[in-house]
C-alpha positions in Angstrom: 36.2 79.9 57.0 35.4 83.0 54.9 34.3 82.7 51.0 34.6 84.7 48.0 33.0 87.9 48.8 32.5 87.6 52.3 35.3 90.1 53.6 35.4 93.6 54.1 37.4 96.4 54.7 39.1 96.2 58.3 41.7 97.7 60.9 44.9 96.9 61.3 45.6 94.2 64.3 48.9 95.7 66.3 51.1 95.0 69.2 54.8 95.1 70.4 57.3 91.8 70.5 57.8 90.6 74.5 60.6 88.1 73.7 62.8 87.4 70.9 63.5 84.0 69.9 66.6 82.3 68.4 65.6 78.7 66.7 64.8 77.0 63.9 62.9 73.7 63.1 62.3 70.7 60.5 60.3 68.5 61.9 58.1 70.9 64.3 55.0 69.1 63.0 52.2 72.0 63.5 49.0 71.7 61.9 47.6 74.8 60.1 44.1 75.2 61.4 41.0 74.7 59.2 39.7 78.3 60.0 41.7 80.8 58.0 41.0 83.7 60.2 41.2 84.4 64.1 40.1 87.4 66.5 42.6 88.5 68.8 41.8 90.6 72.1 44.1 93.0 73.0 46.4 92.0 75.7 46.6 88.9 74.3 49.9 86.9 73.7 50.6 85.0 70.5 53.8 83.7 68.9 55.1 84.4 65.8 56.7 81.7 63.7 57.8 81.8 59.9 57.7 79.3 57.0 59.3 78.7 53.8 56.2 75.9 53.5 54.5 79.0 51.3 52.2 76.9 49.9 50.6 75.1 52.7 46.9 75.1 52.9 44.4 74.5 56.3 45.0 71.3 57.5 48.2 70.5 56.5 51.5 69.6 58.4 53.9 72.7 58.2 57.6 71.4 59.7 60.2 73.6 58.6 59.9 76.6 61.2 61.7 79.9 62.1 60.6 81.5 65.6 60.5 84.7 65.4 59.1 85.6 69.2 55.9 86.4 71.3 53.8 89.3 70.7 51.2 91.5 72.7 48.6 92.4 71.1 47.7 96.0 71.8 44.7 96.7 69.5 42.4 94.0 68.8 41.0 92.7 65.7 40.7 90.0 63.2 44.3 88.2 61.8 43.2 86.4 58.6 45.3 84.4 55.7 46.9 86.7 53.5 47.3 89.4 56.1 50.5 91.3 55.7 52.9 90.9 58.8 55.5 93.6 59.7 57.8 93.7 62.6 59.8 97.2 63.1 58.4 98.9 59.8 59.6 96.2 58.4 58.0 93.2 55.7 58.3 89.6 57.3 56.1 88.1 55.1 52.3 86.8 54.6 49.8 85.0 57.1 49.5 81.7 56.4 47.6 80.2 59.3 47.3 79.5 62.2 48.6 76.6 64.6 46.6 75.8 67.7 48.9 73.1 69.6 49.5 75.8 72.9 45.7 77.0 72.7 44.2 78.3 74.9 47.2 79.7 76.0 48.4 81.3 72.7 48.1 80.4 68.9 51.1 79.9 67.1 50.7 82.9 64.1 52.1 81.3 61.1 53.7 83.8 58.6 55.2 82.4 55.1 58.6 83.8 54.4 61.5 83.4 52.1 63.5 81.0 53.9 63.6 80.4 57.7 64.6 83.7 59.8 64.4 83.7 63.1 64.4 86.9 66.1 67.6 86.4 66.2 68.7 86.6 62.4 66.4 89.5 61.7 68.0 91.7 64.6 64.7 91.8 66.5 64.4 93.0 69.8 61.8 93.5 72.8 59.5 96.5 72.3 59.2 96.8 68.6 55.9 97.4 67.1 54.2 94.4 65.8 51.4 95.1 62.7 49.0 92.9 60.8 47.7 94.7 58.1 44.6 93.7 55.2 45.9 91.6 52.3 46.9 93.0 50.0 49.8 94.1 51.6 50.8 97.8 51.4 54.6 98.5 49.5 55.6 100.9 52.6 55.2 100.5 56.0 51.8 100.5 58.0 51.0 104.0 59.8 52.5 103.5 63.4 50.2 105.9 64.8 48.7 104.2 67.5 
């Protein structure tokens, strides 16, 4: 865990979507992690899930879910709470946490969001660019120059 004064400027984390998901949960029962910040290697596969829980803090139980899909990372970097997350150019929200249940095989990205979208509800599709970028969160969105 980071404290007050402890983070600097960084680049942004991005990658493309590999599969689109269509389903929502209440009673999904992941964990937020006590560590509010992960490094991701590029190549890496994570999934992408979304929250109304927008107040949940490490260590807590966050149950109502939207999957979003799985992402490959394509430039590495560090993910922390607060991070902006954009899909398409487009806002989905603010990382929240993380969720460890699948690890090693992928974390479980946790982005708070108004309500509970999924892939399928947002129109997402294979291929589109995936961004993380440094809280606070830019208005437009992120340079997708690679």
């Amino acid at each position: 865990m980071s404290g007050p004064g402890e983070d600097g400027a960084k680049r942004e984390v991005r990658g493309v979507l590999v599969k689109v998901l269509l389903h929502r949960r209440t009673d999904r029962g992941m964990t937020l992690e006590p560590c509010t910040s992960r490094c991701v290697r590029r190549g890496e596969l994570h999934e992408l899930v979304v929250t109304d829980q927008i107040g949940a803090v490490p260590g807590e139980r966050v149950d109502r879910v939207g999957f979003l899909g799985f992402a490959e990372l394509t430039r590495a970097g560090v993910v922390d709470r607060g991070d902006g997350c954009w899909i398409g150019g487009e806002r989905v929200g603010t990382v929240l946490g993380f969720d460890a249940c699948h690890f090693p095989n992928h974390y479980n990205i946790v982005v708070a969001a108004e309500g509970l979208p999924t892939g399928g509800s947002l129109g997402l599709r294979p291929e589109l660019q995936v961004v993380f970028t440094a809280a606070p969160s830019p208005v437009r969105p992120p340079d997708t120059a690679s």
